[in-house]
C-alpha positions in Angstrom: -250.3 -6.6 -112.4 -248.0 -5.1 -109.9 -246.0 -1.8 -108.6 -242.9 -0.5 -111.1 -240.3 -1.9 -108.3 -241.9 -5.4 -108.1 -241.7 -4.9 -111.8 -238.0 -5.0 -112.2 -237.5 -7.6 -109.5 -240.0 -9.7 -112.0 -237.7 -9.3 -114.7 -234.6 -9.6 -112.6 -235.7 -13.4 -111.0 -237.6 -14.4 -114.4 -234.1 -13.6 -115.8 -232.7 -16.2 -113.4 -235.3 -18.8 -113.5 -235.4 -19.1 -117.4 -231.6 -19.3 -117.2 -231.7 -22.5 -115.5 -234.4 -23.4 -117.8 -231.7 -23.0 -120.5 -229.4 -25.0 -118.3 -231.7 -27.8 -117.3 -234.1 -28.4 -119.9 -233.7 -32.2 -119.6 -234.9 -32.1 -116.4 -238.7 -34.1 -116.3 -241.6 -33.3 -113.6 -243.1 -35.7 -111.2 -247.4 -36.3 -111.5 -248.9 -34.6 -108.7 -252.1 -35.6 -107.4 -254.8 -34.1 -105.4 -257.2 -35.9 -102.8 -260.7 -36.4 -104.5 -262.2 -34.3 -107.1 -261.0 -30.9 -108.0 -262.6 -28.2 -106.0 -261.0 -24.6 -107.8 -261.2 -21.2 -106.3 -259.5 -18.4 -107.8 -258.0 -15.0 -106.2 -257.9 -12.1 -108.8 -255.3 -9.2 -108.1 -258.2 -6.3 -109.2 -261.8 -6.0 -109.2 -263.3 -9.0 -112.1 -264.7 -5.8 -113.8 -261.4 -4.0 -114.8 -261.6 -4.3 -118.5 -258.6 -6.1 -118.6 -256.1 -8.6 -117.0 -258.7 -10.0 -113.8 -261.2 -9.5 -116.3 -259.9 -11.9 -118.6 -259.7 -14.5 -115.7 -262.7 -13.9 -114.7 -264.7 -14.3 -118.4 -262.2 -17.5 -118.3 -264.3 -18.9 -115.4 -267.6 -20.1 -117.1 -265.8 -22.2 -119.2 -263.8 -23.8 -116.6 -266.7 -24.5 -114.4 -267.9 -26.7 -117.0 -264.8 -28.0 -117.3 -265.0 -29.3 -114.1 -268.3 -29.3 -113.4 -268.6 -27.4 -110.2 -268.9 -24.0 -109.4 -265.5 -21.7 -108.8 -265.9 -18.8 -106.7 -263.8 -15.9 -106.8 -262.1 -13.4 -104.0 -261.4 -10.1 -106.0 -259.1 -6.8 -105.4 -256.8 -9.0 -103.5 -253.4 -6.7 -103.2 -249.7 -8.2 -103.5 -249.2 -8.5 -100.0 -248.6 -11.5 -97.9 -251.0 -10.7 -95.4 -253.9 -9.8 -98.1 -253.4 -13.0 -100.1 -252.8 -15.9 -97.2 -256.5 -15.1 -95.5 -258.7 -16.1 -98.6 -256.5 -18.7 -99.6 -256.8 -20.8 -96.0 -260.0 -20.0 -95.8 -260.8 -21.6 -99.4 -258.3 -24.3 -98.0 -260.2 -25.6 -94.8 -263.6 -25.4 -96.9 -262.5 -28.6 -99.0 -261.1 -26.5 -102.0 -257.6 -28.2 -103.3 -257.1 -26.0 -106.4 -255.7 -22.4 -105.9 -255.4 -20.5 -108.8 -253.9 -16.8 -108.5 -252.9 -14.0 -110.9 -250.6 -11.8 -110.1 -246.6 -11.5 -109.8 -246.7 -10.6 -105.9 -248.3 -13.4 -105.1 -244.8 -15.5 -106.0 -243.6 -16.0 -102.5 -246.5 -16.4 -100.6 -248.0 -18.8 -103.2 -244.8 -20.9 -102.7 -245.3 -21.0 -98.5 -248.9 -21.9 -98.9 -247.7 -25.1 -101.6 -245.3 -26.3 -99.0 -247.4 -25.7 -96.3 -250.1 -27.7 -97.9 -248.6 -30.4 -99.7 -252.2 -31.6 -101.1 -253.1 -28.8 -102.8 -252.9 -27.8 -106.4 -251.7 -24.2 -107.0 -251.4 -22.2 -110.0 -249.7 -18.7 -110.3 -250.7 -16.4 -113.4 -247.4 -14.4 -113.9 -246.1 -15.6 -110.8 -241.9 -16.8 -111.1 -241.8 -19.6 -108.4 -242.8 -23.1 -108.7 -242.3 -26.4 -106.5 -244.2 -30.0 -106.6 -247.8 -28.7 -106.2 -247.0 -25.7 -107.8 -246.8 -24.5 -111.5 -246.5 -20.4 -112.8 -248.0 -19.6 -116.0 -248.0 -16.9 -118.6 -248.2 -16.6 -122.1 -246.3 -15.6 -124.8 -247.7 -11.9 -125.7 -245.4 -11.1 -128.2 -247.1 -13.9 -130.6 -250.4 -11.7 -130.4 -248.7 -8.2 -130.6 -246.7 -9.4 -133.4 -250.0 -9.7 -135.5 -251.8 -6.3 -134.2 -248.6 -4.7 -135.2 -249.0 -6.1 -138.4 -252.7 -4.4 -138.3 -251.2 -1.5 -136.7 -249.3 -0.4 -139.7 -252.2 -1.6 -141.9 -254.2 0.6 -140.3 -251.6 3.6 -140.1 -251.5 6.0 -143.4 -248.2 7.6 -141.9 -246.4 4.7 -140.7 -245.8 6.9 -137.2 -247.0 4.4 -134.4 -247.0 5.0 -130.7 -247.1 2.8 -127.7 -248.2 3.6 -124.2 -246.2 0.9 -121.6 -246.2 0.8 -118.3 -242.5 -0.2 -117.9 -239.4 -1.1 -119.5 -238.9 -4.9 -118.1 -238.4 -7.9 -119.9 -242.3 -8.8 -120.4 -243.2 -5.5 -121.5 -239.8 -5.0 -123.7 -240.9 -8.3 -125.8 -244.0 -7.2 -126.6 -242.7 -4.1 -128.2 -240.2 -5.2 -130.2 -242.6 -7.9 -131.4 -245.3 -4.8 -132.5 -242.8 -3.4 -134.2 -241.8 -6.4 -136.1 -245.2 -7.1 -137.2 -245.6 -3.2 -138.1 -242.2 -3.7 -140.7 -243.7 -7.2 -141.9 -247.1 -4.6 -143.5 -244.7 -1.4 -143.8 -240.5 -1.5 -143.5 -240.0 2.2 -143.1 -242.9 2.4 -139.8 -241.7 3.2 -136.7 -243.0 3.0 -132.7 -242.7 5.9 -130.3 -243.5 4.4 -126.7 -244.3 6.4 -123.6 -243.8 4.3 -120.6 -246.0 5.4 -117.6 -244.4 3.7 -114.7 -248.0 2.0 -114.1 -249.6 -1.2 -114.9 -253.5 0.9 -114.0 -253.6 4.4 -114.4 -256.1 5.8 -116.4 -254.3 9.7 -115.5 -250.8 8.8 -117.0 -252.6 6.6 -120.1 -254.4 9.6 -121.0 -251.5 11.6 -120.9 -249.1 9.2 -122.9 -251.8 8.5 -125.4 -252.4 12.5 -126.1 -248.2 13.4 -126.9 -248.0 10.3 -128.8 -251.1 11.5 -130.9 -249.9 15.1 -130.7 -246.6 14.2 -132.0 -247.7 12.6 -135.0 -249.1 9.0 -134.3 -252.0 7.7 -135.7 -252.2 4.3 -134.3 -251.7 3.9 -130.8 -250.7 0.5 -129.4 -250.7 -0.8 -125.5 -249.5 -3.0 -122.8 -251.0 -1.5 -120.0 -254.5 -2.5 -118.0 -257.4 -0.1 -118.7 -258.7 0.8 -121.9 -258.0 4.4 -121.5 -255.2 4.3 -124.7 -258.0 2.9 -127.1 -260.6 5.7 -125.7 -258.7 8.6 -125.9 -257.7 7.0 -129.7 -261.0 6.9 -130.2 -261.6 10.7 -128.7 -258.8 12.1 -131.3 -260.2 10.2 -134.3 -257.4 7.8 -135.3 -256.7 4.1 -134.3 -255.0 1.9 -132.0 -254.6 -1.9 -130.6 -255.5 -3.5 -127.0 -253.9 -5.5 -124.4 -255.7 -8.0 -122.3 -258.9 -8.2 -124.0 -261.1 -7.2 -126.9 -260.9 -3.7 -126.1 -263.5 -2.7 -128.9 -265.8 -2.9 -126.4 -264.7 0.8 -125.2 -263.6 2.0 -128.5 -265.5 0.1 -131.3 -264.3 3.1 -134.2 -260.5 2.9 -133.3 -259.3 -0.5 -131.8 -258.3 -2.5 -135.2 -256.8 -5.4 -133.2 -257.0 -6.7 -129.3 -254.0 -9.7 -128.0 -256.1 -11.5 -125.5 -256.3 -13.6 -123.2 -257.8 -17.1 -123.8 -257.1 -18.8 -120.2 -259.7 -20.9 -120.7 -257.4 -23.1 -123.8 -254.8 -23.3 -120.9 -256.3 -23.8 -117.8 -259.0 -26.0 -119.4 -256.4 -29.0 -120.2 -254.4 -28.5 -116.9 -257.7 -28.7 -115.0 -258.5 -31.7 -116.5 -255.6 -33.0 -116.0 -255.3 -32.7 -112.3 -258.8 -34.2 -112.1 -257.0 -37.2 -114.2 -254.8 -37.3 -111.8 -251.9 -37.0 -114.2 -250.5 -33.2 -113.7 -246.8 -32.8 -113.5 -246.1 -29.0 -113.0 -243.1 -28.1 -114.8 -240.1 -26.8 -112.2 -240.0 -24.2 -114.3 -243.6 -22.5 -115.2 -246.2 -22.9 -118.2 -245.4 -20.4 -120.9 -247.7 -21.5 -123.4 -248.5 -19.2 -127.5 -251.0 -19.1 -129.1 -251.2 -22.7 -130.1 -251.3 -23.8 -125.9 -253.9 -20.9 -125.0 -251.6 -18.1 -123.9 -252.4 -15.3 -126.1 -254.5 -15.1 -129.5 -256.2 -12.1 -131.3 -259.2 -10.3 -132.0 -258.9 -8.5 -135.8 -259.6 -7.1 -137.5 -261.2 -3.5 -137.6 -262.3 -1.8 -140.6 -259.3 -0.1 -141.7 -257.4 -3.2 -142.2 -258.0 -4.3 -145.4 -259.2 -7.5 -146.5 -256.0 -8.1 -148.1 -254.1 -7.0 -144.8 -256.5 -9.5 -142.8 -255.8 -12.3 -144.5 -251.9 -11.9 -144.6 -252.2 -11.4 -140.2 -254.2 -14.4 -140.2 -251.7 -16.7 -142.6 -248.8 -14.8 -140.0 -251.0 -16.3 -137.4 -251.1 -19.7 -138.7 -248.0 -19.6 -139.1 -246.9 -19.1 -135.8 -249.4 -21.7 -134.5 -248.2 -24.1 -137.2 -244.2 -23.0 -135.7 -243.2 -21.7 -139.0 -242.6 -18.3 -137.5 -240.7 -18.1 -133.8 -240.5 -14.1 -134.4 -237.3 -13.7 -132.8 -234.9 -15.5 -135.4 -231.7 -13.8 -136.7 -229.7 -12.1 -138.1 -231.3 -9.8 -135.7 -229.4 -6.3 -134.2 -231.0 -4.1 -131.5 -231.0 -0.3 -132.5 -227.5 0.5 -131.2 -226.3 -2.1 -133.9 -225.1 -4.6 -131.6 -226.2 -8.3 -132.9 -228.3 -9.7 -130.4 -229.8 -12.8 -132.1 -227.1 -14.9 -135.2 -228.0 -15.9 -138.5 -229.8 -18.7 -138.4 -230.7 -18.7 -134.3 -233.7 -18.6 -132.3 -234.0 -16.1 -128.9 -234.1 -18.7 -125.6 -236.6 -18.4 -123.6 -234.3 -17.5 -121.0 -233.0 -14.3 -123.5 -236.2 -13.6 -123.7 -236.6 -13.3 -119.9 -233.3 -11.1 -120.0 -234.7 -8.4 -122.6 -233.5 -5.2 -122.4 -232.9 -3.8 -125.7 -234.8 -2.7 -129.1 -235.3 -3.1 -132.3 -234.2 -0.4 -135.0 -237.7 1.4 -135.2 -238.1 1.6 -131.6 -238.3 5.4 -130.2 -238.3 5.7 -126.3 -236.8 6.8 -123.6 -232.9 5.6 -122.8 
């Protein structure tokens, strides 16, 4: 993903561009359409074999190269930097391809100079924040999926202590916390979730160390939203549980990891693929930020300490969401300080979301 200070400007300019989402919804897209078939390459932030978020993209590709029935090569470890990121993507450029597809946050501004730049080429942005007539930012709504392993969290707990190793406090990350804790109260109302925030999207070091006090202090289920496995292996290590980020991370710790929110690219990039080789895309002004039901986010659960009867409640939760019978944040709804932050009867905007900066009552971390 990115460094902590490109983190808060993230937050800060999703803040403002889900604002005028809320201000402009009525706003409608124009079709853009590329010259000829769709030729796709993709440009992954880390290496394809992290374990987690390039990972995810790059199991994703497969399916899409069916999809479009070509192959789509890949450029990996490609840093947030201007001068990192335009190389591969002119290269891909004067070779014929005409569909850009990157994945990180820092690739915002440079993504938007190479759209208007070249005005016949598609481009796509995972987490990105800036959009235009050939370009479209995506991500997906991850507190949908940590809603439900926070539901097997506390299934899986037999003291109700969670913790939660985060790499920082910004709006993306606070979302997802509050959601884990939801779904934790929705199996047990008294559990609570202690969260360690690491100041790092990859670092196995810091993980370790987060994961070991939160165990140490009493947790026995250990959620994340951080890259590497390392809080599901060091669960595994101590002998009690936890839930991963990204992927199915029960690949690393098949004993401890009850619940996984991953990624399913392939349900969203599949249908806007398809549709730019229809020749009927119309990138939205204001980014893609599809749930479950639009392929942002789903789960992999459950693990055997979730009971049967546990499994089949997260999976009705899950339909439910899908079915949009459950929006999560609905009120009456306070943050911890006691300040009401969502009314009886009201749904969080999208652009509140963007603007999160406050928790739950359950939520432990640092002020």
């Amino acid at each position: 993903m990115s460094l902590p200070t490109k983190a808060v400007a993230l937050a800060a300019a999703s803040a403002v561009a889900w604002s005028s989402v809320a201000l402009t919804a009525s706003a409608l897209a124009d079709v853009f359409k590329i010259d000829g078939p769709p030729k796709v390459a993709i440009i992954l932030f880390g290496p394809k074999n992290d374990g987690g978020w390039s990972q995810a993209f790059e199991e994703a590709r497969p399916e899409l190269e069916k999809i479009i029935g070509a192959k789509i090569p890949v450029v990996e470890k490609v840093p947030e930097d201007s001068s990192a990121i335009t190389p591969p993507a002119e290269r891909f450029i004067q070779r014929g391809y005409n569909v850009i597809i990157g994945t990180a946050f820092g690739y915002s501004d440079t993504f938007k100079k190479l759209s208007e730049e070249h005005p016949k080429v598609a481009f796509l942005d995972a987490s990105g924040i800036t959009n235009g007539p050939n370009l479209e930012s995506f991500y997906g709504r991850t507190y949908e999926s940590q809603y439900l392993c926070g539901m097997a969290a506390a299934a899986a707990s037999k003291t109700g202590k969670l913790g939660f190793v985060a790499a920082n406090p910004l709006p993306v990350v606070n979302w997802t916390i509050n959601a884990y804790e939801m779904g934790a109260k929705a199996i047990n109302p008294d559990a609570t979730l202690t969260v360690v925030f690491t100041g790092a999207w990859n670092d196995p070091v810091k993980e370790r160390a987060a994961t070991t006090a939160l165990i140490d202090q009493g947790a026995d289920v250990i959620g994340q939203h951080v890259d590497t496995p390392t809080p599901q292996i060091v669960a595994q290590e101590r002998g009690v549980y936890g839930t991963g980020h990204h992927r199915d991370l029960a690949e690393f710790a098949p004993k401890a990891t009850q619940c996984s929110s991953v990624w399913t690219w392939a349900k969203f990039l599949g249908p806007t693929l398809e549709s730019i080789k229809a020749g009927t895309w119309a990138p939205s002004p204001y980014g893609a930020f599809p749930g479950i039901k639009q392929g942002g986010t789903d789960i992999a659960c459950c693990g055997s300490a979730v009971s049967e009867d546990n499994k089949k409640k997260i999976l009705a939760a899950r339909q439910d969401i899908i079915d949009g019978k459950n929006a999560i944040f609905v009120g009456p709804l306070a943050d911890r300080d006691g300040k009401e932050r969502i009314a009886a009867g009201a749904t969080l905007s999208d652009a509140d979301l963007w603007k999160m900066d406050w928790f739950i009552p359950g939520v432990i971390s640092q002020k």
